[in-house]
C-alpha positions in Angstrom: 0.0 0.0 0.0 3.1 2.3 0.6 4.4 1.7 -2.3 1.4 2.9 -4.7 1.0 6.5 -2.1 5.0 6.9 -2.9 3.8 6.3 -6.7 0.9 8.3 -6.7 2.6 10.9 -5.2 5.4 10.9 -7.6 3.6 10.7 -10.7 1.7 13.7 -9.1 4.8 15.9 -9.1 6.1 15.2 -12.9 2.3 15.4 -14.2 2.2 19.1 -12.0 5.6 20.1 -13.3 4.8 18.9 -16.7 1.7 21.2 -17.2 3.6 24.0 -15.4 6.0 23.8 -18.2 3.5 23.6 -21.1 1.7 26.6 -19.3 4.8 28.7 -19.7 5.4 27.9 -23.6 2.0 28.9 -24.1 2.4 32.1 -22.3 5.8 32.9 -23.7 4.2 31.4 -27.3 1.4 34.8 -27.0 3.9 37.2 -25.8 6.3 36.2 -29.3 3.7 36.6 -30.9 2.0 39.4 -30.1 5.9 41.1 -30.0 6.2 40.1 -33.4 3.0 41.8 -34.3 1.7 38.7 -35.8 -1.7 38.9 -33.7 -3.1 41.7 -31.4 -4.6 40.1 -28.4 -6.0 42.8 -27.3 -8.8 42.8 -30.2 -9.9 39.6 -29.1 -10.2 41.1 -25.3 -12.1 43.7 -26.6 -14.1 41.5 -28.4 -16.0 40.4 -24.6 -16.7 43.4 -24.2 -18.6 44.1 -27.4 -20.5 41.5 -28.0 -23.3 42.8 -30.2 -24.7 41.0 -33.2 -23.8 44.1 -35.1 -20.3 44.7 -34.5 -18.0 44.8 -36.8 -15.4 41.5 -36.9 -12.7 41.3 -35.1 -10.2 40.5 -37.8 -11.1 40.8 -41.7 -10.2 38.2 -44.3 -9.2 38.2 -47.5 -11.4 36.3 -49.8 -7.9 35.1 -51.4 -6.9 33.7 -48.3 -10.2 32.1 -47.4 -9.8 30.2 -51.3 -6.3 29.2 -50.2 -7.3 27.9 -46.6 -10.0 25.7 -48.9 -7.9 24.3 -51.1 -6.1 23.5 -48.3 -8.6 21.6 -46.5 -9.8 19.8 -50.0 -6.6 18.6 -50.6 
């Protein structure tokens, strides 16, 4: 019975510590990326705040990108 409490316990601590560390490359993953300027986060904060059925999107597409993104999935 000790034994499987000392496993528990130590499976515990690496699945803890694992999550911890996926946590931090997903923080550090949206701060690159919003450094970068490749997405504005703050947009999509915004976007709880106005939540009307008439505002405007958040970000606008491209009908060529849309086509490419199709094509994409088709293939």
């Amino acid at each position: 019975m000790e034994d499987i409490r000392f496993i528990q316990g130590v499976a515990y601590i690496i699945f803890t510590i694992f999550l911890t560390l996926i946590l931090y490359g997903y923080i550090i993953h949206l701060y690159r990326s919003e450094k970068k300027g490749e997405r504005d986060y703050e947009k999509y904060a915004k976007m709880a705040l106005d939540d009307e059925l008439d505002s405007p999107p958040v970000d606008k597409r491209d009908e060529k990108e849309r086509e490419k993104k199709l094509k994409r999935s088709s293939e």
